[in-house]
Every structure is written in structure tokens, then in C-alpha cells.
N, C-alpha and C positions, 0 to 999 in steps of 0.2 A: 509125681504121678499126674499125669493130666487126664481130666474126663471131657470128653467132647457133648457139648447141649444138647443131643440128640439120647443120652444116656438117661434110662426112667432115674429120678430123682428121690426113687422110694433106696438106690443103690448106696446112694449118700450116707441112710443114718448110721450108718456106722464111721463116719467123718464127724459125728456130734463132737466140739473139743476140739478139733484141728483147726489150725491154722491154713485158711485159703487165700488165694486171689482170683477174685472176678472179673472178669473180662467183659463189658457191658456196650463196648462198644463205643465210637469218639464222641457220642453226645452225653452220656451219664460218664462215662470214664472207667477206671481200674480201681475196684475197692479189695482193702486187705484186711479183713479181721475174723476172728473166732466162731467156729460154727456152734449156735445157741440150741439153733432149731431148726426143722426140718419137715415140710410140708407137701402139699400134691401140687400146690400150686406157687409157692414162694420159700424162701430161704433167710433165716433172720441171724444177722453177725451181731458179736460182742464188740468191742475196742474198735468196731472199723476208720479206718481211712479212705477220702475219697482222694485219685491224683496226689497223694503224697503228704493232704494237708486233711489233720484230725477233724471228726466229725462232732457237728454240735450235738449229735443226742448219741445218749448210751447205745442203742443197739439202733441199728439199718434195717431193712427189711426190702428184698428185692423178690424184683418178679420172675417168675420162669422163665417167659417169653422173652425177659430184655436181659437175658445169660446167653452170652457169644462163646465163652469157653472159660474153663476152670483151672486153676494148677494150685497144686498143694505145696505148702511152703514148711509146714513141721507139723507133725502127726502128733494125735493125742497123748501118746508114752511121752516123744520129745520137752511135749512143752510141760509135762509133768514134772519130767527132769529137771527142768528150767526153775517151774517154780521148787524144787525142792531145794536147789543149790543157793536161788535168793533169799530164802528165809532163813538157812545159816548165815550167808551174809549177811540178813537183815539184825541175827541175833546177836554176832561178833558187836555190830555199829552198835548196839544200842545199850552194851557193858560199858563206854563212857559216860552216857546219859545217867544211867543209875548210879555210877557212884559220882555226876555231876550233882543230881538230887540229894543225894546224902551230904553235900557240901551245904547244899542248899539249907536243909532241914540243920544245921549247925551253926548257918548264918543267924541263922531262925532266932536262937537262945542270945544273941548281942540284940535284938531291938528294943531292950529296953535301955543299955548304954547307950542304943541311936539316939533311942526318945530323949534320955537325957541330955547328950550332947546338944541335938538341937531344942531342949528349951533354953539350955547355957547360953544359946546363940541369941534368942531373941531377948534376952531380959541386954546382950549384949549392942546388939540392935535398937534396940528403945534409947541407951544413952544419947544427948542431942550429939551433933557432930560428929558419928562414931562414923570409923572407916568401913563401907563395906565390905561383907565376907562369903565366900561360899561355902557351906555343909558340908563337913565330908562325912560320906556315909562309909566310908571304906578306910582302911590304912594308903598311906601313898605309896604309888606304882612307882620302883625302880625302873629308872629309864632302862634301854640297854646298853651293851657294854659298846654298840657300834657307835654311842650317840655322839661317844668323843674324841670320833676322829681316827687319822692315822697314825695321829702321837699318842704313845703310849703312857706318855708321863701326865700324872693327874693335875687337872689341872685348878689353878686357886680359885674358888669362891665364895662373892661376896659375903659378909657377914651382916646377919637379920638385926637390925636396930633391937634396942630394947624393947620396944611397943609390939615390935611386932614376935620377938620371941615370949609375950605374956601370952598373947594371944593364939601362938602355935600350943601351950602348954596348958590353955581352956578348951581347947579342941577345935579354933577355928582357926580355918586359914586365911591370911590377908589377901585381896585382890592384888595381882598383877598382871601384867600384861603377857600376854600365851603369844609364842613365835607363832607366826605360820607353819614353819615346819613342823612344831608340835600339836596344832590342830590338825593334820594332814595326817599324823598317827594315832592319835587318838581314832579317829574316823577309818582307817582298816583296821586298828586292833579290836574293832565295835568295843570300847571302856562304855562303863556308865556314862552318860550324859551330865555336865554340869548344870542344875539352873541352880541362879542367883536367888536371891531371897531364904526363904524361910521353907522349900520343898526339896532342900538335898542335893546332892551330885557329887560328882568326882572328884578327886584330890589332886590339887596341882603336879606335874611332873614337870622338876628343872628341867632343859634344854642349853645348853652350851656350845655343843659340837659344830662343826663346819661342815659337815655333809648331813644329809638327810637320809634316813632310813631306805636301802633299796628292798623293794618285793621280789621277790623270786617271778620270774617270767613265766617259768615250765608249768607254776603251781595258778598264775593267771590264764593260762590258757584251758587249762582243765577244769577250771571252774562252769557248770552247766550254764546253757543261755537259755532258760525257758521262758527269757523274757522278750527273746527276740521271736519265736519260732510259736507262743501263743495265741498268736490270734486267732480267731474263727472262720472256717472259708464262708463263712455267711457275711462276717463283718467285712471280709477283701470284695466279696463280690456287688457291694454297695457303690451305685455310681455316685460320683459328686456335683452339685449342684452348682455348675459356674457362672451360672447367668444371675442367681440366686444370691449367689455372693460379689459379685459383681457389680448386684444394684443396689447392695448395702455400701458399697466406696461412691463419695462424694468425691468426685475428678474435680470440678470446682472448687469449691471449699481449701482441696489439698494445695492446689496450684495457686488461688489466692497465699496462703499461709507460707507459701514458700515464699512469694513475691513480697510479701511482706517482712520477711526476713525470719518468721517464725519458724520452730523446728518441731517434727513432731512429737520427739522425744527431750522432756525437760532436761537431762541429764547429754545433750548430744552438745558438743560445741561445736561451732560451726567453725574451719577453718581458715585461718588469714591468706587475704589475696595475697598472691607474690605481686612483688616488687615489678612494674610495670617496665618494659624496656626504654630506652631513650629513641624516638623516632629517628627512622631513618632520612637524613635530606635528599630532595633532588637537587640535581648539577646546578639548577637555577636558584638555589637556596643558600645565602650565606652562612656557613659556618659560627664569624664573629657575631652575629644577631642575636638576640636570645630569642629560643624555639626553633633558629634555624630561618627566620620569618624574611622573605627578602624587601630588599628597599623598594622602597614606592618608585612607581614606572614614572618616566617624564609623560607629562602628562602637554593637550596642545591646545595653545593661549590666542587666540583669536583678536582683534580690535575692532570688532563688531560686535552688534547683539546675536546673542544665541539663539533662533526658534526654535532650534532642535535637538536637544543632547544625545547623541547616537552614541554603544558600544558594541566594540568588536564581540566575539563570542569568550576570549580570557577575560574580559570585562576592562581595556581600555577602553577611556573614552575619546568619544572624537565628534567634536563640536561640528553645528553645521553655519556655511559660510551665506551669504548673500549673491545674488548674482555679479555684482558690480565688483566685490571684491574678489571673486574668481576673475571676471575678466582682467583685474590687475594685476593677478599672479600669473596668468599667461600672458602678459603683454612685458611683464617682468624677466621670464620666462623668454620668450624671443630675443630679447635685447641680450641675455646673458649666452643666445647660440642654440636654447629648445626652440627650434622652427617649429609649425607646425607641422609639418612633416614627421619631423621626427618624433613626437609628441602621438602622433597617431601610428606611427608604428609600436612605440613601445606599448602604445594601449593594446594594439590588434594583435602583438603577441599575447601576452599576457589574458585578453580577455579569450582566443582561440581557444587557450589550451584551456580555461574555465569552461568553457563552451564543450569542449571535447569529451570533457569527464561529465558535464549534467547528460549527454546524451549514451552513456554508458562506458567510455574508456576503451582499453581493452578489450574487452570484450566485442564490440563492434569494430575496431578497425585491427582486424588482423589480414594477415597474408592471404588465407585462404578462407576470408568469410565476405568475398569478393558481392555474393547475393543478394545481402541486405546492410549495405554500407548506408550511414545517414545520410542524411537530403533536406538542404536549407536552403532557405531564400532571405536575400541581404535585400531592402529596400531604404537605397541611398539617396540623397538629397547634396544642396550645394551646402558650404562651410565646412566647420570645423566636424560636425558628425558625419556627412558624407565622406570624408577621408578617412575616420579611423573606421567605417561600418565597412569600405573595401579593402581598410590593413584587415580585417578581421576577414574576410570573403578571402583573402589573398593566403592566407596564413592557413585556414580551413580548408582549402583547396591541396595545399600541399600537404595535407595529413590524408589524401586520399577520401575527403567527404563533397558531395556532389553538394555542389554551392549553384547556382542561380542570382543573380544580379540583375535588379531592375534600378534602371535609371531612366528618367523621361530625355528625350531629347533637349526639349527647349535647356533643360540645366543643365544637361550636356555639350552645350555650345556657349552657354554665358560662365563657365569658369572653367579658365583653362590647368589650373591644380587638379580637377576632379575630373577633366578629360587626361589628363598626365596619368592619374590614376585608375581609371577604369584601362585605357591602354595596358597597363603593367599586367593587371589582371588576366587580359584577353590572354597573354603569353602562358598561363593555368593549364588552355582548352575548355574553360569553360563557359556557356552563354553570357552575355551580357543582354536583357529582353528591353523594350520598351514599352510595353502594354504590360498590365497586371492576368490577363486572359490567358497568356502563353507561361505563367509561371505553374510549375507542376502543382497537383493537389493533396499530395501521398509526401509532408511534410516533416520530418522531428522537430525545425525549430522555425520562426520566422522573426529576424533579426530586425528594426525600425531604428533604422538611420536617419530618417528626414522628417522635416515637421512637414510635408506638406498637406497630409489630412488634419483641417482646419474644421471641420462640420463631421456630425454624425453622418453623415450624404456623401460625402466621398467615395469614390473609385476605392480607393485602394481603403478607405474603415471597412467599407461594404466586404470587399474581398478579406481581409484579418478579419471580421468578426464571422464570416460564413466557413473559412480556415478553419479546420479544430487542434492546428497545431498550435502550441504556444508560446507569446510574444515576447521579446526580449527586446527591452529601451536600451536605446545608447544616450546619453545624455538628454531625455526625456525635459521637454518644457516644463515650467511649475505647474501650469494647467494644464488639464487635459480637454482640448478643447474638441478632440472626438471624440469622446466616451470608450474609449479603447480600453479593456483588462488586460493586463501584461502581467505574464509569471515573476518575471525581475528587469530592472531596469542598473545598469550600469553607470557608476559615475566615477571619474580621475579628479585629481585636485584633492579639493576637502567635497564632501556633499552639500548640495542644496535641497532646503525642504520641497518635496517634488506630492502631484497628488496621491493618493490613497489605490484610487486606481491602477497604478504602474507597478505594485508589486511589494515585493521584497527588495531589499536594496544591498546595495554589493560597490565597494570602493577599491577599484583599479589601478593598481600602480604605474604611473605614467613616467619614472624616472626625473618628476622634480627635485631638485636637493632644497638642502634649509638653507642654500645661500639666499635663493631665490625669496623662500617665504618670511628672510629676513628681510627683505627690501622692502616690504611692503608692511612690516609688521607683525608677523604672523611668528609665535614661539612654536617652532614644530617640532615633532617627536614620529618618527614611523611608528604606522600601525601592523604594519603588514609581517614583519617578523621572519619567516623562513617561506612564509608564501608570499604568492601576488596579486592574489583577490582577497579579500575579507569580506564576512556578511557584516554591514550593519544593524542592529537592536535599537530601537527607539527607547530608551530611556524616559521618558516624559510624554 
């Protein structure tokens, strides 16, 4: 029967006793219990339920106004019926109990053989060195018949020493050790509890058998949970405090104790590392070495003093040479067929395509990035740096970068190698200038092939230092005798200590062999490896 909230609520008392449900709406919820009592303005249940979960106090009490609607769930006769059916059932259950009590009240009349037993036990216990025993208060429990197995055949057991059959027949029993599986049934068949000493327990049950006792499943599942389903919707509806608990854990503290090797649990041990793998080599690493470690690199022996121990970036080294003994390894160097010529071309390849990658690579000299292709100026001089500063102008040229070449006249008429050379060039299309005024301003690099800025006053410092591109030596003097900063300065051969000024330094491979630097003394080792520039590192 459903009553709509609209209905006077004087209709009800005759619901006193029934079983309802309230409908209160989604903020209070749906309660279910026994109508008590009956009001003009409120409703008071027995047993209620709020949402499905038991109420902390015996009876509810709701308001009129917050009743959405009503449905009766079992009428006063019904739930009469109910209780009349449970209290035969409750009287059936409770014909074990009474004549469990009457076991009881028969146990009763042995406690004074208890008492005796255990004073037997303690005058037994006083002797010095006596074996411990426990109490029994009971006769001992027959195992069951499942305890032994699925052979049916009984099986032999040991035989109780003399000491210990005195002492089964004074009424104590010796200490032995209880299987696990025999504690595992003691504890569902709830026996007395054993304690030790002088306050009683249970009486040992053999165990033998190969299987352990199984429970019935059907008879586990039926067992009630009203351990799981008691809590209070008061106790569930309590927030928990995580900040609170939060700022009782020491993050420090824990993270030390770890690092220290300590554990937080004295019983926890802490696992052995595995066994670490055998590293793996690179192709450059010997096998036969032990660790793999390869042999020391030929390293390169000079007959001069050292000012400057330069290393590659793998961390060769590579001593630096004097000026006099460079000039012997290219004068060595010629004789054997390295003209200079050809000494400046292999530089001006090799330094080009260095040149090409500090100005972006890829990247800038492609097919159709035609707009903003780099743009350098070669200022070349007479000698040995003015021919390899136009192998390099020559060789840049034909990678598609807008080169510019200044040469002055006057040294364009007093050597005719470096008019041989500039010719070559011309064949590019690209200028050749003789004033610093006609060189563009909108720079990536500006190459210094000639020594001829001598003074901070110079034409062409003046013009490199008002430049905001940056300077790159070719075989740079030891001194800088214009005060010039230069990004890097380039050297072939071995290096000479050069000044502080000029940069970062970079050694060139110019194609001399060791025959060469054996002529002259020199035990040499290439530095250069798979490439054909190396930065050098000062060392010292």
C-alpha cells in the first residue's frame, strides 16, 4: 500500500507496528523501520535503517514535512507472524544449550580431582631439573579418524620412554612439540586453550597423518558476517585526516635510514644485489686486456722544449712546437715533393669544409635556400698564409658561399705564386677587391690571411674590429701585434704557442706523413683520427 505525503497523518495510527519505508528525499534518504509512534507533526520508527546501513540510536524520529512518500513493506499481523515462528525457532536452538549446561553442572563434581591433579603437578614442578608439563584439565581428545590419511592400515607409533609413561600415570602430560596442522584444528574446533604452567589446558592430541583436516565449504559460507556489515553509518561518514597524518611521517629521517642501509622493520632482510653483468666493449677496446681497457695511444715526441701541452677532445696529446722547428718540417716537407702549393691546398680543403659547418652546414647551403646563403671575406697577404687563405676562398666559393677577396696591389705584383693564385680564383666569378671600403658589411665570417695589420691604426684592424663578424687566423703570428680578438685561429703542422687574443685553436691536417717528421726528429702519431680538424685544449 502506498500513502501519498499529502495524506492527514492522523490516517496512519493504525500502521502503529508495521513495517514502512520513507521516502525523504535524496538529502536524508530512504529509512526502513517499525512504526512506534504517531504524531500531528512527526513519525518515530523502531529498528530503522538509513540507505541500507543500521542506525546508531534505537528509534529515528522524522518530520512531516521532510516525507516525499510512504510504502508499507509488512503489516502489523505479518510481522506478528514472524515473530511467532522465530521464537519456536529460537526454542528448538536453545534444547542444545540446556542439556549443554547440564554437561556443564556434571563437569562441576570432578573439580576437585582438577584441584588435585594440579597440585600433583606442582609439587612435580618444584623438583630441580623437572621437564616441563601442561595441565590437563580434560581427558584427551581423539583425533579423528580423517587424521590418518588415505591408508587405512593403522599406522606404528612411537613408544613413551619410561619417564615419560610415570608421568602420563600422575596425570601429567610431557611437553612436545604440536605440528602446525594440529594447532590449525585445535583453533576451529574452538578446544580449550592450552597455557603452560600451573593454570590448566588442554591435553595433547597425536597427529600423524599426511593430510590435514578439510572444512566443509557450504558450512563456511553460511557462517553470518556481522563482522563485516557492523559498522555505524556515523563511523563511515568520518573524514580522514591526511594532512594530519602526513605531517606525523618524517620523509627525511626515512630516506636517510634507507641510505644508510637501515630497514624499517628489524625482522625485514634486505635482499642480495644480483650479480652485476660483465660490461660491454667498444670495437676500440681489446678483448685480451683485462676490463676490456685499450692500449695506450702512441703518443708525439718532439726535440724541443714544450711551452704548451695541448689535447685533442679524446684527450691525446699534442705538444707544441717552436717556430724554427716548424719551419724545418716544411722545408723537410718540400724536399720530399710537399710544395707549398700543395700544402695549401690540402689545408684550404680541409679548413673549407670546417668553415662550412661553423657557419651552419646544411642547413644554409641548400638548393633552394638560395636568399640567405653565407657571405665571407678572405684577407690575404704574400707567403705561405696568403696561398692557403685563397685555397680556402677557392674551395668556399665552390660550395656556393659568397667569398670576397682582398688583396692590396703592391703584393699582388711582388709574388708571382700569389698572383698565380688569385687568378685561379677569379675563374669562381667571384671579386677579387683591393680597398677594405668595397668589402660587403653583412658578414658570417672574416678569414685573416696576412700579417699585414702591424698597429692597432691599421686600415684593415680598424675595419675587423668595426666588423661585428667574427675573425678567424690562419697561421696567426705568436704576437698579436694589432690587438685583434679572433673567434679561432687555425694551425697545420704541430701548433705554436700563439696569443690569448686569437682564440680557440684548431689543428689542420695538412697531409704531412711521419716520414717527414722523422727527418727532422720529430716521433709523430696523428691526432686527427676520422676527422681533419681537431680543437686543441691547453693542458697547462
Amino acid at each position: 500500500t502506498v500513502h501519498s505525503k499529502f495524506q492527514s497523518i492522523y490516517s496512519m495510527g493504525e500502521f502503529i507496528g508495521a513495517q514502512l519505508q520513507l521516502d525523504c528525499g535524496p538529502l536524508l534518504g530512504t529509512f526502513v523501520g517499525t512504526v512506534v509512534d504517531v504524531s500531528n507533526e512527526k513519525v518515530t520508527l523502531r529498528d530503522a535503517s538509513r540507505n541500507g546501513l543500521p542506525s546508531d540510536t534505537s528509534e529515528v524520529t522524522l518530520h512531516r514535512s521532510s516525507i516525499v512518500s510512504i510504502v508499507m513493506l509488512q503489516s502489523k499481523d505479518a510481522l506478528a507472524a514472524a515473530a511467532t515462528t522465530s521464537a519456536s525457532t529460537e526454542t528448538a536452538k536453545q534444547q542444545p544449550k540446556k542439556q549443554q549446561l547440564t554437561a556443564t553442572s556434571a563437569s562441576a563434581t570432578s573439580a576437585a580431582a582438577i584441584a588435585k591433579q594440579q597440585r600433583t603437578a606442582e609439587k612435580l614442578m618444584s623438583i630441580p631439573n623437572a621437564t616441563p608439563a601442561y595441565i590437563c584439565s580434560s581427558p584427551p581428545v581423539k583425533a579423528p579418524s580423517h587424521f590418518s590419511g588415505s591408508n587405512k592400515k593403522k599406522q606404528q607409533q612411537p613408544k613413551d620412554s619410561p619417564m615419560q609413561q610415570q608421568q602420563q600415570q600422575r596425570g601429567v602430560t610431557p611437553t612436545r612439540k604440536t605440528p602446525i596442522g594440529e594447532q590449525q584444528y585445535r583453533q576451529q574446533q574452538d578446544t580449550s586453550a592450552s597455557v603452560p604452567g600451573n593454570n590448566g589446558g588442554s591435553a595433547f592430541v597425536p597427529y600423524r597423518g599426511s593430510k590435514l583436516p578439510q572444512q566443509n565449504a557450504s558450512a563456511q559460507k553460511q557462517q553470518p558476517r556481522h563482522n563485516a556489515f557492523s559498522m555505524s553509518a556515523g563511523d563511515m561518514m568520518d573524514d580522514f585526516d591526511f594532512e594530519g597524518n602526513l605531517a606525523l611521517f618524517d620523509k627525511q629521517a626515512f630516506y636517510a635510514m634507507v641510505d644508510s642501509g637501515q630497514t624499517p622493520e628489524p625482522d625485514l632482510v634486505r635482499t642480495a644485489q644480483p650479480p652485476q653483468p660483465e660490461p660491454k666493449l667498444r670495437p676500440d677496446q681489446s678483448v685480451l686486456l683485462p676490463g676490456g681497457a685499450a692500449p695506450a695511444a702512441p703518443s708525439i715526441q718532439v726535440p724541443c722544449k714544450v711551452d704548451c701541452q695541448f689535447a685533442t677532445d679524446v684527450g691525446l696529446p699534442v705538444p707544441s712546437v717552436t717556430e724554427e722547428l716548424r719551419v724545418a718540417v716544411l722545408s723537410a716537407a718540400d724536399k720530399a715533393g710537399l710544395t707549398a702549393a700543395r700544402l695549401a691546398e690540402a689545408f684550404g680543403r680541409s679548413a673549407s669544409e670546417f668553415l662550412v659547418q661553423q657557419m651552419g652546414g646544411a642547413s644554409r647551403l641548400q638548393p633552394g635556400n638560395q636568399h640567405q646563403l653565407p657571405q665571407v671575406a678572405v684577407l690575404v697577404g704574400p707567403g705561405r698564409r696568403g696561398l692557403m687563405g685563397l685555397s680556402m676562398a677557392r674551395h668556399l666559393a665552390n660550395k656556393e658561399v659568397r667569398v670576397h677577396v682582398y688583396c692590396s696591389e703592391r703584393e699582388l705584383a711582388a709574388s708571382s705564386e700569389l698572383a698565380q693564385e688569385v687568378q685561379l680564383f677569379r675563374t669562381t666569378g667571384c671579386p677579387v677587391v683591393h680597398s677594405c671600403r668595397d668589402l660587403p658589411w653583412l658578414l658570417d665570417y672574416i678569414v685573416l690571411a696576412t700579417s699585414e695589420p702591424d698597429s692597432p691604426e691599421h686600415t684593415l684592424a680598424l675595419w675587423c674590429r668595426s666588423n661585428r663578424a667574427p675573425v678567424v687566423g690562419v697561421c696567426p703570428q705568436q704576437r698579436n701585434p694589432a690587438r685583434l680578438e679572433c673567434k679561432i685561429n687555425l694551425q697545420y703542422c704541430l701548433p705554436v704557442p700563439v696569443d690569448a687574443g686569437y682564440g680557440s685553436t684548431y689543428l689542420v691536417d695538412a697531409g704531412i706523413t711521419k716520414h717527414v717528421y722523422r727527418q727532422v726528429g720529430i716521433l709523430y702519431a696523428s691526432p686527427f683520427g676520422h676527422r681533419s680538424v681537431v680543437q686543441l685544449h691547453a693542458a697547462n
